[in-house]
C-alpha positions in Angstrom: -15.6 -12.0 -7.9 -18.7 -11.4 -9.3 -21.7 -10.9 -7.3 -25.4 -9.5 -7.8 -25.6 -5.6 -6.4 -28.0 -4.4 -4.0 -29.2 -1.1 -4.9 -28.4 0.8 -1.6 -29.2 4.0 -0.5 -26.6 6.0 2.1 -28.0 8.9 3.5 -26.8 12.3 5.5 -22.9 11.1 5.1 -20.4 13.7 5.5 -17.8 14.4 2.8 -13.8 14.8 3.3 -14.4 18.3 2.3 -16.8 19.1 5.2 -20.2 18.9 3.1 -23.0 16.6 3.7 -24.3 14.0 0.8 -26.6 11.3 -0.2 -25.5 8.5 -1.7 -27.1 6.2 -4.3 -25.1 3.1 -5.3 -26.8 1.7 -8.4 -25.7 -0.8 -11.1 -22.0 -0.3 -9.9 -22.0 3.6 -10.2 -23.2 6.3 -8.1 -26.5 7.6 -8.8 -29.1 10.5 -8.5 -30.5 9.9 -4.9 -33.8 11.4 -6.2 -33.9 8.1 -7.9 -33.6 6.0 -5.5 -35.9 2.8 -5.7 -38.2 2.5 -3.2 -36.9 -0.8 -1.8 -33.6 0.6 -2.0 -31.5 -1.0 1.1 -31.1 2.1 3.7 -28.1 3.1 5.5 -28.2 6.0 7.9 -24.5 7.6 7.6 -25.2 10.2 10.5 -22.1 10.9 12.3 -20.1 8.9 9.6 -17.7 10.4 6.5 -18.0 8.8 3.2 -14.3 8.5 1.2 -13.8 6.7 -2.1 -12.7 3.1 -1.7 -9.1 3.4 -0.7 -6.4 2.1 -3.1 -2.9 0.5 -1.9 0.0 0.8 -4.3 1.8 -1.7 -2.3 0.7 -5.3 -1.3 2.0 -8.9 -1.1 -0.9 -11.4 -1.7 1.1 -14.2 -1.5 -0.6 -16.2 -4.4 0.5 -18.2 -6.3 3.3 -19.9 -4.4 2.5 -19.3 -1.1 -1.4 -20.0 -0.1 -0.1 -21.0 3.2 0.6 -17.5 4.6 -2.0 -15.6 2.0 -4.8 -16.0 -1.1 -5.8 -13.3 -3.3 -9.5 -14.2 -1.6 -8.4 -14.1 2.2 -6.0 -10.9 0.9 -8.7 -9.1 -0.6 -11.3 -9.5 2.5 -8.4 -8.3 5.1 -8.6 -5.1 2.2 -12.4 -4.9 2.3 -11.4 -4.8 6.1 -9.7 -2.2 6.1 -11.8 0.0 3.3 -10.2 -0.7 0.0 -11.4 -1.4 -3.1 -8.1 -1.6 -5.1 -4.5 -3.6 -4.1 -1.6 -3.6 -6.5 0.3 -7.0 -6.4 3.7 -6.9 -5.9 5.2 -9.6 -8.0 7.7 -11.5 -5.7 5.2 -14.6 -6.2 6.1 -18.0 -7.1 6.6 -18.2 -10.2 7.6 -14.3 -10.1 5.6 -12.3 -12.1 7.4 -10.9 -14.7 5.7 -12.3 -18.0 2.5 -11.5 -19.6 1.3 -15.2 -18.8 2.4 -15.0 -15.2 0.6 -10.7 -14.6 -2.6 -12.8 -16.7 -3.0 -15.6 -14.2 -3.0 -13.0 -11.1 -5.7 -11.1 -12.7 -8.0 -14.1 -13.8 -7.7 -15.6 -10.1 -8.3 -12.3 -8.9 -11.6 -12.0 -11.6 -12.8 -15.4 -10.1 -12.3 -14.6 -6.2 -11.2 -11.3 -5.2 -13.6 -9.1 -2.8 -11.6 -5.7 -4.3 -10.0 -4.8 -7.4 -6.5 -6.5 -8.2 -3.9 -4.9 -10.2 -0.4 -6.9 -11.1 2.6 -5.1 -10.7 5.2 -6.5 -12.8 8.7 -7.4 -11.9 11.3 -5.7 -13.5 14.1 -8.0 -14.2 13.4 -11.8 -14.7 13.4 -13.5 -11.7 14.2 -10.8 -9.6 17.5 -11.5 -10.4 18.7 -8.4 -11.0 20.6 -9.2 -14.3 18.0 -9.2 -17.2 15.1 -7.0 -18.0 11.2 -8.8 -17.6 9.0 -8.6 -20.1 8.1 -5.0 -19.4 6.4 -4.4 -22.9 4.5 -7.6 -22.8 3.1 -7.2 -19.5 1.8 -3.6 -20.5 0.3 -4.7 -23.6 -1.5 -7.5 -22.2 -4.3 -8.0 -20.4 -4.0 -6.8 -17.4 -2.4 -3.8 -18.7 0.6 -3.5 -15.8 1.9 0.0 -15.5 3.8 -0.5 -12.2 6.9 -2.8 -12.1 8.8 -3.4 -9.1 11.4 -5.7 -7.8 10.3 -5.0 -4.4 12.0 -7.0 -1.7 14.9 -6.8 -3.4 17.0 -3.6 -4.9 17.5 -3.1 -8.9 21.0 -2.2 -7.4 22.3 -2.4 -10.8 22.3 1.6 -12.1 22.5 0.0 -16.1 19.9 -2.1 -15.4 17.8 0.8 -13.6 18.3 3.5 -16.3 17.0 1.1 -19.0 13.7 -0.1 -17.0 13.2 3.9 -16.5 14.0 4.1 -20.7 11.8 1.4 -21.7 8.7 2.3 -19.2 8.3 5.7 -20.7 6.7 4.6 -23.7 3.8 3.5 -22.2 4.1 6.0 -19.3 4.5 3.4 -16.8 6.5 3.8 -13.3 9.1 1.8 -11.7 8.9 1.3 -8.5 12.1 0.7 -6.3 13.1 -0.9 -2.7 15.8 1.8 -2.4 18.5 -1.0 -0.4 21.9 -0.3 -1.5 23.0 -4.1 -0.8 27.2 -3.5 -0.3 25.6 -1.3 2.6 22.9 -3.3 3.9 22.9 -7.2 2.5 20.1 -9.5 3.3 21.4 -10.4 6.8 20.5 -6.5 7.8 17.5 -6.1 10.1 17.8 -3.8 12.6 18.5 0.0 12.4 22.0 0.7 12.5 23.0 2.1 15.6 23.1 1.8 19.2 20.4 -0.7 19.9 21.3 -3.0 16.7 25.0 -2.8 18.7 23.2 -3.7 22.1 21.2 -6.3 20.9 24.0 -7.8 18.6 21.6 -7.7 15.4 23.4 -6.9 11.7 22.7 -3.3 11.3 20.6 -1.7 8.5 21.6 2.1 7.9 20.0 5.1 6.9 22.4 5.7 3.9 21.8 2.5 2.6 18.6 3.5 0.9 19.2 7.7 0.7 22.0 6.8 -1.5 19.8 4.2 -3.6 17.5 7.0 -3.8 19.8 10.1 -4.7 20.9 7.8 -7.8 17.4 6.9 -8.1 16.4 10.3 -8.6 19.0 11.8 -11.3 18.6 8.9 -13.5 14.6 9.7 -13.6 15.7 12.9 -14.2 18.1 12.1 -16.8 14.9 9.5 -18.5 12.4 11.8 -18.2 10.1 8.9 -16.8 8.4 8.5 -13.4 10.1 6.7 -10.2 8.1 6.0 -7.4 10.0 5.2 -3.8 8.5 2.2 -1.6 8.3 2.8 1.9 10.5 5.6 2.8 12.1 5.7 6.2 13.9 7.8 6.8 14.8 11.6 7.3 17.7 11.4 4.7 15.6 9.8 2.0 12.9 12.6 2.8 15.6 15.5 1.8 16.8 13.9 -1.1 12.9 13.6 -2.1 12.9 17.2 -1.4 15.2 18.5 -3.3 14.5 15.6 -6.3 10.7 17.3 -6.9 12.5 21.1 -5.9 14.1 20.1 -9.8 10.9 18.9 -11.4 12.1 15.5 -11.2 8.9 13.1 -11.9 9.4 11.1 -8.8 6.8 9.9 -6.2 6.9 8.3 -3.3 4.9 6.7 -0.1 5.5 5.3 3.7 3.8 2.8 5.4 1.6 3.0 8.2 3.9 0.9 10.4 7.2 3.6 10.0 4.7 6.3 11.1 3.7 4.9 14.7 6.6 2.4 15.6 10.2 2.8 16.3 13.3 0.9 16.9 11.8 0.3 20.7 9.6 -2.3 19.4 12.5 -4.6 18.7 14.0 -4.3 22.6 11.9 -8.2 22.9 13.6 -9.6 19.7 9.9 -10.1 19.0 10.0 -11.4 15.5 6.5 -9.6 14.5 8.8 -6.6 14.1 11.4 -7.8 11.8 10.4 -5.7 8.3 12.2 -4.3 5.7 13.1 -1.6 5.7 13.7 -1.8 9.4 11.4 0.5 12.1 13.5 3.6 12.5 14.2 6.2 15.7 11.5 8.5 16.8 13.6 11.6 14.9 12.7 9.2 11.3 9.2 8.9 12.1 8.7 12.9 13.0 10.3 13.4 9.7 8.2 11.2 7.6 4.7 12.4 9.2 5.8 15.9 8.4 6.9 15.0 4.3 3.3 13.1 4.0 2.0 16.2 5.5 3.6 18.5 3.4 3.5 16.3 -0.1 7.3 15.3 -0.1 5.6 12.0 0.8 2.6 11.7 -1.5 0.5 8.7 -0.4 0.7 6.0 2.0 0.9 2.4 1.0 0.8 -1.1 3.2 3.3 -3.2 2.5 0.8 -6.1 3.6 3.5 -8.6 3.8 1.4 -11.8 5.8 3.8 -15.1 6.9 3.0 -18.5 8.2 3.9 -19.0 11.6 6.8 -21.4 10.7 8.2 -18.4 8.9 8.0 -15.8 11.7 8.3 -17.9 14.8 12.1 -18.1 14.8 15.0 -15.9 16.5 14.9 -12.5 14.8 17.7 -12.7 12.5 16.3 -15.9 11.2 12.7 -14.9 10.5 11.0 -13.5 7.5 10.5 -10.0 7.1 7.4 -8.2 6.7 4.0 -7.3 8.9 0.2 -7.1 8.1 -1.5 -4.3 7.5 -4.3 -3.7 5.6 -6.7 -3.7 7.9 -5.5 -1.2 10.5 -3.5 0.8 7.5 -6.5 3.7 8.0 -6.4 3.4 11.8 -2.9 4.2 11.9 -2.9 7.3 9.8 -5.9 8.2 11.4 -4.1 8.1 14.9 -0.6 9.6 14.1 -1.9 12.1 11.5 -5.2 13.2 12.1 -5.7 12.8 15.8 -2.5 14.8 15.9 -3.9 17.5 13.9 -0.9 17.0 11.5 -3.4 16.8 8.4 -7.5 16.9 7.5 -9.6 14.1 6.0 -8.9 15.8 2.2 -5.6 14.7 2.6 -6.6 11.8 3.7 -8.3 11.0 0.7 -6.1 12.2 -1.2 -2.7 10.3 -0.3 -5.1 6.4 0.8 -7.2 6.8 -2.4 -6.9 9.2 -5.1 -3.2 9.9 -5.6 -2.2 6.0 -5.8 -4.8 5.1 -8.2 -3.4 8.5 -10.4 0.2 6.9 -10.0 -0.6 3.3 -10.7 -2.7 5.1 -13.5 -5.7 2.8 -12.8 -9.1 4.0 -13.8 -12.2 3.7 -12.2 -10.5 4.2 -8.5 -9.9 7.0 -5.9 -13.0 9.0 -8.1 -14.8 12.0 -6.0 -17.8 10.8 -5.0 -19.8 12.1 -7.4 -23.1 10.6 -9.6 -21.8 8.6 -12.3 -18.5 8.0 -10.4 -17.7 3.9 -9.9 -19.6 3.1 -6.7 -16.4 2.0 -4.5 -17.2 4.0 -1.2 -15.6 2.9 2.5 -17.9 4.8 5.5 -15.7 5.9 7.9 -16.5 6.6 12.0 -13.7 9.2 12.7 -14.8 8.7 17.0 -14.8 4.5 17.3 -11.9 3.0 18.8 -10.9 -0.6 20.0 -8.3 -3.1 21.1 -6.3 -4.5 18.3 -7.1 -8.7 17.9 -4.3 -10.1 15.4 -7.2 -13.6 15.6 -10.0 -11.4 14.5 -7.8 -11.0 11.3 -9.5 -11.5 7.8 -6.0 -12.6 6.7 -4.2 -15.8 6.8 -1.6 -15.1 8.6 -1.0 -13.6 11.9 1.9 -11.0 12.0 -0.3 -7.9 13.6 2.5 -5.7 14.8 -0.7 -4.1 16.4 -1.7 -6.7 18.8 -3.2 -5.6 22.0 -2.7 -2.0 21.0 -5.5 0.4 21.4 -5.9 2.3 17.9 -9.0 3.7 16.0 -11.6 1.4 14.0 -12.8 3.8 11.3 -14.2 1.2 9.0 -17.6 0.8 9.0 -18.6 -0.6 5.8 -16.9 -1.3 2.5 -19.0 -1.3 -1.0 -16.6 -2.0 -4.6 -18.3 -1.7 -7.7 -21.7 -1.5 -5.7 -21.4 -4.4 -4.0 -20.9 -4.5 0.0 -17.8 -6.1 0.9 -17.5 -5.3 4.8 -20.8 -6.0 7.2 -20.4 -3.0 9.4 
């Protein structure tokens, strides 16, 4: 969406690193303060940090096919929200993206109405079928230049069908990016953790090997490619050793969690409350130690949403029966904030690194996750480390209403929001 810039002026901000900047967001870029034109609109950044516009490798924007639950405009705004400038698309739309035409149309909605940078991610067999490649070559030679393919909500469980996306990707050093959900393990009726509370409650279980396995196969044939695997949303501690010992061997693999495996836990789901049904399922307390420890140590390397919004008909069922999937843009930042920095587990230059400049680097997307520096894009996201409040899934930007947050206390870091110069979030 194209809109007219304001040149603005953010003074005194503080820096991941410590320091203490002004910044001048000019024509889309960062500027020399010193330069700053005299009606220049003023922000006084005292107290706040200053991070590049954050970047998720991993959101559902529902469009087109499903406007009821989410738009690429009401997707983008619930980003803005949340302070970032840049969403990757997954591409389980309807149609499913996995032509040229089809990664095209998302980007020229998404050039028309977007409030943040949209990149398509591309399927990577046709239909997410599971049989037949997509048109990997054509979507990276056309327009919108995909790099990332993924048929994410559902497992390339095939290991033929795997080893030739890897193949064919690494000519144009794209990634492939995998739901690791080994189905003869876990099958589309799994939701719950398998184990004594998916017993109790008499839910189909989902287990832990069902996507370590995925991922140890995973692994040797990147290694046996030579081409780059990313894993979406680890969860658990058996995927984080074989992760381990995958990038121990050089093996060009990356990885991320989401924000919702590294605060909740398997209690959530004692209420069959629906709002907690997601896949991969929440995991026991012993998972999420695990996984805050590989993002603090780099076994994990970034964190990603998995902004998966629903329409009420599709949640509001028994939990078996209802979709899978939770918001989370707007509180992904709050979340890390609270279980990784509150904690002392890691510092704001991690931060940075695994929200904005690591997934732009994976989804090899230029003009995101830059230091701030002058002549860097001017995609900036003020943050107030202190400011807290009471989760409100109604105050959502979004469409849909599937806050796993509701009613919870958890940090509100976002204070403003500026892509390409232009402000996108009224602190």
């Amino acid at each position: 969406m194209s809109a007219p810039t304001t040149p603005t002026l953010i003074t005194g901000a503080s820096l991941a690193d410590g320091s203490t900047t002004d910044l001048y967001l000019h024509d889309g870029v960062l500027a020399d303060p010193s330069v700053a034109a005299p009606d220049a609109v003023r922000v006084d950044a005292d107290g706040l940090l200053a991070l590049p516009g954050l970047v998720d490798l991993h959101t559902h924007l529902r469009e087109p096919g499903r406007e009821d639950a989410e738009t690429i405009a009401t997707g983008t705004r619930a980003a803005a929200s949340g302070g970032f400038t840049c969403v990757f698309a997954m591409a389980n739309t309807d149609p499913v993206t996995d032509t040229a035409e089809a990664a095209e149309h998302v980007a020229a909605i998404a050039g028309r109405e977007a409030a943040a940078q949209v990149v398509p991610i591309g399927a990577v067999s046709k239909g997410l079928a599971g049989q037949e490649l997509a048109e990997l070559g054509l979507m990276a030679r056309s327009a919108a230049a995909v790099r990332v393919f993924s048929d994410d909500g559902r497992c390339v469980s095939d290991a033929r069908l795997m080893r030739r996306a890897l193949e064919y990707v690494r000519a144009f050093d794209g990634v492939v990016a995998q739901h690791a959900q080994e189905p003869r393990l876990a099958g589309a009726g799994a939701c719950c953790h398998e184990g004594e509370l998916s017993g109790r409650l008499g839910l189909e279980g989902w287990p832990s090997v069902a996507e370590s396995a995925i991922v140890a196969r995973d692994v040797q044939l990147a290694r046996h490619t030579g081409s780059r695997l990313h894993v979406c949303h680890v969860s658990t501690a058996e995927t984080v050793e074989v992760l381990r010992w995958a990038k121990d061997l050089g093996v060009r693999v990356t990885a991320e969690v989401t924000p919702h495996h590294l605060l909740l836990t398997t209690d959530e789901l004692a209420g069959y409350d629906p709002t907690y049904k997601v896949n991969p399922p929440l995991r026991p307390a012993e998972d999420v130690t695990a996984l805050r420890e590989a993002l603090a140590d780099g076994t994990i390397d970034i964190v990603a949403t998995d902004h998966a919004p629903h329409a009420r008909h599709d949640k509001e069922h028994a939990f078996g029966d209802a979709a899978f999937g939770m918001l989370g843009l707007e509180t992904a930042l709050a979340v890390v904030v609270e279980t990784m920095v509150n904690t002392g587990a890691i510092g704001w230059p991690r931060v940075q690194q695994a929200m904005a400049e690591l997934p732009a680097r994976i989804g090899r997307v230029s003009g995101q996750g830059a230091p701030l520096a002058v002549g860097a894009p001017a995609n900036v996201v003020l943050v107030d480390p202190q400011r807290r409040r009471t989760v409100d899934r109604d105050a959502s930007r979004s469409l849909s209403r599937n806050n796993p947050y509701h009613g919870r206390e958890l940090p509100d870091p976002v204070v403003a929001t500026w892509w390409r110069g232009r402000r996108t979030l009224e602190g």
